[in-house]
DSSP file (Angstrom, degrees, kcal/mol; ACC not computed):
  #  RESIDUE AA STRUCTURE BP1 BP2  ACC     N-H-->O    O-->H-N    N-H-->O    O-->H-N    TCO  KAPPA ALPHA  PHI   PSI    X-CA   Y-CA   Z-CA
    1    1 A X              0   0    0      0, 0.0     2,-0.2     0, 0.0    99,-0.1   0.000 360.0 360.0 360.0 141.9  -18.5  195.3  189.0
    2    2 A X        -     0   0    0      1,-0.1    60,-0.5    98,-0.0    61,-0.4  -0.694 360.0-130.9-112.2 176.0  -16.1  196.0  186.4
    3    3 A X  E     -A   61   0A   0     85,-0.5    85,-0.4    -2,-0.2     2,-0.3  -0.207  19.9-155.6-109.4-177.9  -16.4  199.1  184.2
    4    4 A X  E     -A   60   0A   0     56,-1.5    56,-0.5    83,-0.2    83,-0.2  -0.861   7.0-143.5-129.8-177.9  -16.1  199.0  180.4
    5    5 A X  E     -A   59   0A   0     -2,-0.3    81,-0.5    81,-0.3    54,-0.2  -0.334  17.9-161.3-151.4 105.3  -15.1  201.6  177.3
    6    6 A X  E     -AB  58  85A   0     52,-0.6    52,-6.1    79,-0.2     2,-0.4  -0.292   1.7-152.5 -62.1 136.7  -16.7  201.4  174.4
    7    7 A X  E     +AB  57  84A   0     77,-3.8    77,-1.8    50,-0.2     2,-0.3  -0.892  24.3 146.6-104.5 139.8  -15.7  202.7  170.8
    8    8 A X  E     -A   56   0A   0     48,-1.3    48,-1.9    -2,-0.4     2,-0.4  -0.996  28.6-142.2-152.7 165.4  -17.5  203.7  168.3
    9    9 A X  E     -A   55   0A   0     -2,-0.3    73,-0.3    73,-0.3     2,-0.3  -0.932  10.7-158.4-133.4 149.9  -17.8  206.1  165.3
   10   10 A X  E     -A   54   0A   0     44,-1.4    44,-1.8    -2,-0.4     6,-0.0  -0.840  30.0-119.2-121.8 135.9  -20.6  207.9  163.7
   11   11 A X  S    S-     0   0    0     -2,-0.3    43,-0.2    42,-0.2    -1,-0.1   0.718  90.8 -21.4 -48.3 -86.7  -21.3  209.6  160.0
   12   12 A X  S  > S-     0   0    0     41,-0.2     4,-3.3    -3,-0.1     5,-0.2  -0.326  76.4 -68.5-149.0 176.9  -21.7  213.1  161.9
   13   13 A X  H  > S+     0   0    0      1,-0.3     4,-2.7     2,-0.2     5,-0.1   0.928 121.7  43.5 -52.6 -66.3  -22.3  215.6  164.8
   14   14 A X  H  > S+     0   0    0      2,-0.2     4,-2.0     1,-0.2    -1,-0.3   0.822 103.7  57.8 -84.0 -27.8  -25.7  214.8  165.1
   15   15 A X  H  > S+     0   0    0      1,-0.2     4,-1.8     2,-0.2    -1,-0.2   0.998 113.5  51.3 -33.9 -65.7  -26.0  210.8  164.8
   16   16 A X  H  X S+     0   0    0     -4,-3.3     4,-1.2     1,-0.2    -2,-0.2   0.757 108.5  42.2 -64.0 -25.3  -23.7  211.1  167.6
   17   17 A X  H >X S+     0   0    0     -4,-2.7     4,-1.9     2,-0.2     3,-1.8   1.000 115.4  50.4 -60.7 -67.1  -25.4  213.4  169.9
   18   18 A X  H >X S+     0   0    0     -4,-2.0     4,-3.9     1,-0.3     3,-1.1   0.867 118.6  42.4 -66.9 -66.7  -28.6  211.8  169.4
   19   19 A X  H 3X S+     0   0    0     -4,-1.8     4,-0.6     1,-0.3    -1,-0.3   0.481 110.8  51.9  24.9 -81.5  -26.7  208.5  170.1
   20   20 A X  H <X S+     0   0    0     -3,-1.8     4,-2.0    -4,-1.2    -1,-0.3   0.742 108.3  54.9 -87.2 -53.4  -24.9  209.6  172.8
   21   21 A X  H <X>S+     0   0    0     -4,-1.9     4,-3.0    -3,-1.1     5,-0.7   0.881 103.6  49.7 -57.3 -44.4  -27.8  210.8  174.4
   22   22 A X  H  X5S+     0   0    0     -4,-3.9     4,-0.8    -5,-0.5     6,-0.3   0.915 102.5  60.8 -81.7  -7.7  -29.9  207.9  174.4
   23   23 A X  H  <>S+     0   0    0     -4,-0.6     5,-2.8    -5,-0.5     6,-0.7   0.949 110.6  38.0 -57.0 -55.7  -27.6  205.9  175.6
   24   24 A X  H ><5S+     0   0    0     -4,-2.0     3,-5.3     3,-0.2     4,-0.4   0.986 112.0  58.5 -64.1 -54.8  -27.2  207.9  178.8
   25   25 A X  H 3<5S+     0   0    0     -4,-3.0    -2,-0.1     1,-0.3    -3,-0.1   0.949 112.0  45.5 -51.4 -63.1  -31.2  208.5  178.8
   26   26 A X  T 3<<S-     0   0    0     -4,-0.8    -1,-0.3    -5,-0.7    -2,-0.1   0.603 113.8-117.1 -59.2   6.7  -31.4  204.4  178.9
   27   27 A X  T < 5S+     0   0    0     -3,-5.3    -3,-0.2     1,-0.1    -2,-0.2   0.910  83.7 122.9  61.0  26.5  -28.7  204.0  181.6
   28   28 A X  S   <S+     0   0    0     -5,-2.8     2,-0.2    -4,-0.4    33,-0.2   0.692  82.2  21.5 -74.7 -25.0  -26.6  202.0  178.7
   29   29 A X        -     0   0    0     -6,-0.7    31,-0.2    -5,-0.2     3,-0.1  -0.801  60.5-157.0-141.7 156.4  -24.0  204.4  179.3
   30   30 A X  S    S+     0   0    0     29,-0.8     2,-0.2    -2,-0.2    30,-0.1   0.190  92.1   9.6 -88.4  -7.9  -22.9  207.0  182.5
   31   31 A X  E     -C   59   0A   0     28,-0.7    28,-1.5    68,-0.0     2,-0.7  -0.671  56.6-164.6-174.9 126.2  -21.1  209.0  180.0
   32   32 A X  E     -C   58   0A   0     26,-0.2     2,-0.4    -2,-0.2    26,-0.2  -0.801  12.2-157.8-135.4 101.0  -20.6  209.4  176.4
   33   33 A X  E     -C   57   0A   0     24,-1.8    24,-1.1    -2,-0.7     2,-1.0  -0.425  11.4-155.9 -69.2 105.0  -17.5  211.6  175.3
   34   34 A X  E     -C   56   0A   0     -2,-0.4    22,-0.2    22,-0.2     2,-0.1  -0.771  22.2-155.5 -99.4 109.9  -18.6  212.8  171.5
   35   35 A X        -     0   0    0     20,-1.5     3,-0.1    -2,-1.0    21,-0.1  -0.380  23.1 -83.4 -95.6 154.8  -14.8  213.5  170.1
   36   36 A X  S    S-     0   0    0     -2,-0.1    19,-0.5    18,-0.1    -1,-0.1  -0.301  70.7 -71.7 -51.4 141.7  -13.8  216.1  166.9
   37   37 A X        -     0   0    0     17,-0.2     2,-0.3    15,-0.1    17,-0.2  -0.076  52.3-150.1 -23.5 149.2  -14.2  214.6  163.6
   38   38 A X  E     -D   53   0B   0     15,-2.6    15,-4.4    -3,-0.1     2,-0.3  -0.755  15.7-132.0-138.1 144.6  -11.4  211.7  162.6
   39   39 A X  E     -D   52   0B   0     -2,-0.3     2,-0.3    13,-0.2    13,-0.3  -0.732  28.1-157.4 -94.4 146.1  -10.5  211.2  159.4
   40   40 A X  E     -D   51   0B   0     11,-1.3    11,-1.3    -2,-0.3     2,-0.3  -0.816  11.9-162.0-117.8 158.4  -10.8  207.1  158.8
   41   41 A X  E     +D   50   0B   0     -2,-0.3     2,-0.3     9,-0.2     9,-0.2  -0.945  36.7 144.5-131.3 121.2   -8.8  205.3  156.0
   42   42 A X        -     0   0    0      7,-3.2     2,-1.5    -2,-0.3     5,-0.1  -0.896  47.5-114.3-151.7 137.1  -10.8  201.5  155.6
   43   43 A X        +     0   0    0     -2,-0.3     2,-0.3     5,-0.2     5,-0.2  -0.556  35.7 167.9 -81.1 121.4  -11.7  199.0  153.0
   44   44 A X  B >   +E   47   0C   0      3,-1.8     3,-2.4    -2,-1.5    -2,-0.0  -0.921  62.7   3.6-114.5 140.3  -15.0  198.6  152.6
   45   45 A X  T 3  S-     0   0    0     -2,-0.3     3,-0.1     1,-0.3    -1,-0.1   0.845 124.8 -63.5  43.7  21.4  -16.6  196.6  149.5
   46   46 A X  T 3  S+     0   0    0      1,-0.2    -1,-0.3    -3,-0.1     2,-0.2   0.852 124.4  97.6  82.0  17.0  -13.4  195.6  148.1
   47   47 A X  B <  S-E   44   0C   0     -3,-2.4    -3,-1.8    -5,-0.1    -1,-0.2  -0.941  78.1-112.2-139.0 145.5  -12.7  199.6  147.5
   48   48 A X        -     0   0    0     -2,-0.2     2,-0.3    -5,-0.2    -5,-0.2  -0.604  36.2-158.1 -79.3 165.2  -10.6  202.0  150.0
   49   49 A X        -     0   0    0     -2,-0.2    -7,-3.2     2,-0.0     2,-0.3  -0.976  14.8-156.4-164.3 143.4  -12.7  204.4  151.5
   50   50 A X  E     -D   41   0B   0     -2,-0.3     2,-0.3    -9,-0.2    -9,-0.2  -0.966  24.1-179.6-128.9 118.4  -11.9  207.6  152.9
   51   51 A X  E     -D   40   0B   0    -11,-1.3   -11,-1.3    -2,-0.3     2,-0.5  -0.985  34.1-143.0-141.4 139.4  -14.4  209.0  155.5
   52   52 A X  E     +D   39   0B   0     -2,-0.3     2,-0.2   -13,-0.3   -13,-0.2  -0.768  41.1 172.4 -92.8 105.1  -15.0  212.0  157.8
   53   53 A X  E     -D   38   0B   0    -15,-4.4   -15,-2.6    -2,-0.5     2,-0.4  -0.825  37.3-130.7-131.3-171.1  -16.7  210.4  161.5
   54   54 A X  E     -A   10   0A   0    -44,-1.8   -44,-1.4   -17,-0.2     2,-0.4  -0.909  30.1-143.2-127.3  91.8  -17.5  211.7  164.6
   55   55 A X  E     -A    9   0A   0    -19,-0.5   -20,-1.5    -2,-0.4     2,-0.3  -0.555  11.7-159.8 -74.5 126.5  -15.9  209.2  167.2
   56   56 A X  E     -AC   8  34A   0    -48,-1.9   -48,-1.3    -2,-0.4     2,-0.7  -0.638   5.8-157.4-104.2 129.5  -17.9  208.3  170.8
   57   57 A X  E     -AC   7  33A   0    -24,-1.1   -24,-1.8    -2,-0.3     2,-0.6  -0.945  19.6-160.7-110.8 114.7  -16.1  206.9  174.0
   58   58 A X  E     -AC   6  32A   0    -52,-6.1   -52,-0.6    -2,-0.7     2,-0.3  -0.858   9.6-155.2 -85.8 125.2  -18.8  205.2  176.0
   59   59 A X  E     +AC   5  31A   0    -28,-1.5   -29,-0.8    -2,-0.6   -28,-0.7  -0.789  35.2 143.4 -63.8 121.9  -18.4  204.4  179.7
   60   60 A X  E     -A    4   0A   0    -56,-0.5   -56,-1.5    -2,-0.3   -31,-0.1  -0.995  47.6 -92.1-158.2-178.0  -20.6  201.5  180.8
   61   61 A X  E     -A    3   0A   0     -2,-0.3   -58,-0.2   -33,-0.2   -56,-0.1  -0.076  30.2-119.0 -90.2-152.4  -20.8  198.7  182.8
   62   62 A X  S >  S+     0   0    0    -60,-0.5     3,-1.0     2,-0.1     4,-0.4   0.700 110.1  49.6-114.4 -20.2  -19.9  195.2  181.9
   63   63 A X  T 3  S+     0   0    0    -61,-0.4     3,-0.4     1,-0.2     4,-0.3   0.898 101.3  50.9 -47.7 -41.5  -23.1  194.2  182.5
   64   64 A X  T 3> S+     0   0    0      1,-0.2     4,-2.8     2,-0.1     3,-0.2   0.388  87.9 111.3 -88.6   4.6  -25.2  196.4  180.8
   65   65 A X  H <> S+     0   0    0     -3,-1.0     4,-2.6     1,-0.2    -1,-0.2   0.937  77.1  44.2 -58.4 -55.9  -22.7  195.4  177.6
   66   66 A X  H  > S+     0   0    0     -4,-0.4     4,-1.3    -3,-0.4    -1,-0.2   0.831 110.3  53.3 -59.9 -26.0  -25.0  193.5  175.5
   67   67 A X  H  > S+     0   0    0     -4,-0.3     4,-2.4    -3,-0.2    -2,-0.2   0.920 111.3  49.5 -74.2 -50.0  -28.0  196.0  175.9
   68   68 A X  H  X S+     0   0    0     -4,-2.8     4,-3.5     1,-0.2     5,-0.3   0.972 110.7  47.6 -55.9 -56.0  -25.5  198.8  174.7
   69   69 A X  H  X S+     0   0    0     -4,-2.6     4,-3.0     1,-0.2    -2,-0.2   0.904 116.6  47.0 -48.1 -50.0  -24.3  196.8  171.6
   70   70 A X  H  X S+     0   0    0     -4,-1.3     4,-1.4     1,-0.2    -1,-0.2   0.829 117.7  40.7 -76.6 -36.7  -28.1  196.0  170.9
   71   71 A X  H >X S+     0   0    0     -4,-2.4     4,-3.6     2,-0.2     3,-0.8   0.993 117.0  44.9 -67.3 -46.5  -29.0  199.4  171.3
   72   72 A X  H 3X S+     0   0    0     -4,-3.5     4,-1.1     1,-0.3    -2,-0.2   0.998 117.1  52.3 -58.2 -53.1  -25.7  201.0  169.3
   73   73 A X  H 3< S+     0   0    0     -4,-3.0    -1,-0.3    -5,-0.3    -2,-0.2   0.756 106.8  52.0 -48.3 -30.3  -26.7  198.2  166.7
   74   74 A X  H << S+     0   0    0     -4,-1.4    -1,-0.2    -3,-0.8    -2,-0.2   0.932 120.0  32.5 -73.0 -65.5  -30.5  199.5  166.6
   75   75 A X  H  < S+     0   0    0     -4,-3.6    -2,-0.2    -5,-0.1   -56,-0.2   0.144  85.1 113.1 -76.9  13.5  -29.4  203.2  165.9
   76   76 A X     <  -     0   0    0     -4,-1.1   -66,-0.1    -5,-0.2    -3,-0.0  -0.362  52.6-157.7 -97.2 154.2  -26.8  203.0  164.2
   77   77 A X  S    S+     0   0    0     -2,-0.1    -1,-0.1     3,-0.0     3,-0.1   0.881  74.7  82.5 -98.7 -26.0  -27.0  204.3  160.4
   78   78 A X  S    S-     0   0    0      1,-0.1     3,-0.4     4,-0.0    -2,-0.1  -0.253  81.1-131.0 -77.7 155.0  -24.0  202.3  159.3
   79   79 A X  S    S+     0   0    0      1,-0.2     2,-0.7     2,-0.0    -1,-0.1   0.876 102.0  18.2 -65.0 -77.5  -24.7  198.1  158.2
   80   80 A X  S    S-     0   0    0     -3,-0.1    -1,-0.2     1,-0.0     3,-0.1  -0.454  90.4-167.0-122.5  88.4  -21.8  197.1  160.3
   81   81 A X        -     0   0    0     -2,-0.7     2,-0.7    -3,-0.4   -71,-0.1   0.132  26.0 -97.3 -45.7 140.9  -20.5  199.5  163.0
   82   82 A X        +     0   0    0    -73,-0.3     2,-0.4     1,-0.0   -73,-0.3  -0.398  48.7 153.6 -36.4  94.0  -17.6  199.9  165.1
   83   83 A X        +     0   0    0     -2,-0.7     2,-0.5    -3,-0.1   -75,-0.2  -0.757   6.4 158.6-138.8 130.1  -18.1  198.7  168.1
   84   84 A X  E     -B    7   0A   0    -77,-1.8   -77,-3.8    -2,-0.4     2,-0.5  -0.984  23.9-151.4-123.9 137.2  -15.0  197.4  170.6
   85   85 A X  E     -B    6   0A   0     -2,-0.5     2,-0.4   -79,-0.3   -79,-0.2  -0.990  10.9-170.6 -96.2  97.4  -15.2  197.2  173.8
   86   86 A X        -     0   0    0    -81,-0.5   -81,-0.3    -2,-0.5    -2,-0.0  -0.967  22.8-126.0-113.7  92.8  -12.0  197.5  176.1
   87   87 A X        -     0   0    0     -2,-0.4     2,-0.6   -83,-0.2   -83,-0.2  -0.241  15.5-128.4 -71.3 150.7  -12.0  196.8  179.7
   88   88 A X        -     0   0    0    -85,-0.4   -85,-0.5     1,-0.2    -1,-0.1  -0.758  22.3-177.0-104.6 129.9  -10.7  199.3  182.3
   89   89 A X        +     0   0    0     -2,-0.6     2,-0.3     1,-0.2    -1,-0.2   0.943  69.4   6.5 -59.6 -58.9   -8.2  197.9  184.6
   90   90 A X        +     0   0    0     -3,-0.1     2,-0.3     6,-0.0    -1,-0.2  -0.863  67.5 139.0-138.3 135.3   -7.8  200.6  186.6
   91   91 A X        -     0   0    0     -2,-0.3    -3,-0.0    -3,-0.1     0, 0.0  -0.959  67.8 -52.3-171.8 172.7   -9.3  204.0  187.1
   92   92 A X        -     0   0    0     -2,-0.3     4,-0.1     1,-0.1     0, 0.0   0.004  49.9-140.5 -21.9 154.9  -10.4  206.3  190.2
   93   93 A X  S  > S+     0   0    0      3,-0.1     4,-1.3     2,-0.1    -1,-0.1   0.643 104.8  54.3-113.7 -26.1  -12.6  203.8  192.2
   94   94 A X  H  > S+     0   0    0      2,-0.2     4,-2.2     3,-0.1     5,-0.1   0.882 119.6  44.3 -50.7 -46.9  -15.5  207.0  193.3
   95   95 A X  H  > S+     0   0    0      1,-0.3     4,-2.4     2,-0.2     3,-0.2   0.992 113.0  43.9 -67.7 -54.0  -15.3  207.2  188.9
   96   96 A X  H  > S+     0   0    0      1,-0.3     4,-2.1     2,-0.2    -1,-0.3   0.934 120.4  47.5 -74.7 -49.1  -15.4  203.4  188.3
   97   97 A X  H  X S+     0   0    0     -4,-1.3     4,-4.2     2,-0.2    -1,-0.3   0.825 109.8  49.7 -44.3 -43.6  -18.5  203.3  191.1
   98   98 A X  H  X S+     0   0    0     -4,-2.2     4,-3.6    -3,-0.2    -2,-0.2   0.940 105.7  52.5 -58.0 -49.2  -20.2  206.0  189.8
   99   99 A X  H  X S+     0   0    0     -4,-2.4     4,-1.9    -3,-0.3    -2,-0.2   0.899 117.6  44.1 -61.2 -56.0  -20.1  204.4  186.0
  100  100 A X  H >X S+     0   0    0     -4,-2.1     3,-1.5     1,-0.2     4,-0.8   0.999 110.9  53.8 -55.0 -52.1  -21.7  201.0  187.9
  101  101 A X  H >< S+     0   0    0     -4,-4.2     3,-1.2     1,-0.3    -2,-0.3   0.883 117.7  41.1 -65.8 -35.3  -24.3  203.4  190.0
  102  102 A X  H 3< S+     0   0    0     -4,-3.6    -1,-0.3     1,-0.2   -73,-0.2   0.742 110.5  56.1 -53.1 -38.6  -25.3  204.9  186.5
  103  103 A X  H << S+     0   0    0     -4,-1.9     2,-0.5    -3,-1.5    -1,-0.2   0.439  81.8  92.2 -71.0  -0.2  -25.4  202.1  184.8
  104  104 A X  S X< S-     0   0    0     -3,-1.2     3,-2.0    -4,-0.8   -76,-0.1  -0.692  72.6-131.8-115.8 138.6  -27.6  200.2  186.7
  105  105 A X  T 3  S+     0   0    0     -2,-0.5    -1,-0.1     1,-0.4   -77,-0.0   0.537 101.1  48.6 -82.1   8.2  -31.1  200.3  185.6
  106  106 A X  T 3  S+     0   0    0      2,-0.1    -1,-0.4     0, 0.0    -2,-0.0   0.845  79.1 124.9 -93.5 -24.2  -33.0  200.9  189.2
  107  107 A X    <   -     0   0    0     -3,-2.0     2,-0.5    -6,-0.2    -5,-0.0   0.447  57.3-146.7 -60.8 156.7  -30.5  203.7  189.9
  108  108 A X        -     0   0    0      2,-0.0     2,-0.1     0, 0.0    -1,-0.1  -0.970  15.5-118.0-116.2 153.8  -32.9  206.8  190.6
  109  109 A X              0   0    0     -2,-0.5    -7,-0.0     1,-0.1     0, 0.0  -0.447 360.0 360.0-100.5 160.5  -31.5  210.5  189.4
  110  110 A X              0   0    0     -2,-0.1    -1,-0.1     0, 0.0    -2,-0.0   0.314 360.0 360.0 -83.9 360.0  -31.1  212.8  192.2
C-alpha cells in the first residue's frame, strides 16, 4: 500500500492539536507532526494577506486519502484550506508499514 504526506496549515496552536488529534484518534492519520508557526504571504479576495499559521505534516495512507480530506475539510476553520497531498516514494519500509498498519481502520491498539 503506498503511504501518503499530507500538508496543511492551521490559524493556531490549538486548531491544530485538536486537528491533529482527531485525525490520529480516527485512524485518518498514523502521525501528525504540528510544526512552529510559518509566516504565509497569499492573495486572498483580490488583497495580499499576511498570516501567522501553524503548519501539520500528516502521514496517511493512500487509501484512507479521501476520508482525511473529508475530515480536514469538516474541521477546518478556514473556507478553502490547504490541503496537498505528496506521495512518498521511498522511506524505511518497518515506517512506511507501520503508517499502512495505522491507518487501516480494523487495526486494534496494542
Amino acid at each position: 500500500m503506498s503511504s501518503l504526506l499530507v500538508l496543511t496549515n492551521l490559524p493556531d496552536a490549538a486548531s491544530a492539536h485538536a486537528l491533529a488529534v482527531l485525525l490520529v484518534e480516527e485512524r485518518l492519520a498514523a502521525c501528525v507532526n504540528i510544526l512552529a508557526p510559518a509566516r504565509s504571504i497569499f492573495r486572498w479576495d483580490g488583497r495580499i494577506s499576511d498570516a501567522t499559521e501553524v503548519p501539520l505534516l500528516i502521514k496517511t495512507s493512500r487509501t484512507r486519502y479521501a476520508e482525511l480530506e473529508e475530515a480536514i475539510l469538516r474541521h477546518h476553520p478556514y473556507e478553502l484550506p490547504e490541503i496537498i497531498a505528496v506521495p512518498i516514494e521511498l522511506g524505511l519500509p518497518g515506517y512506511l508499514a507501520w503508517v499502512t498498519a495505522e491507518t487501516t481502520a480494523t487495526t486494534l491498539s496494542c
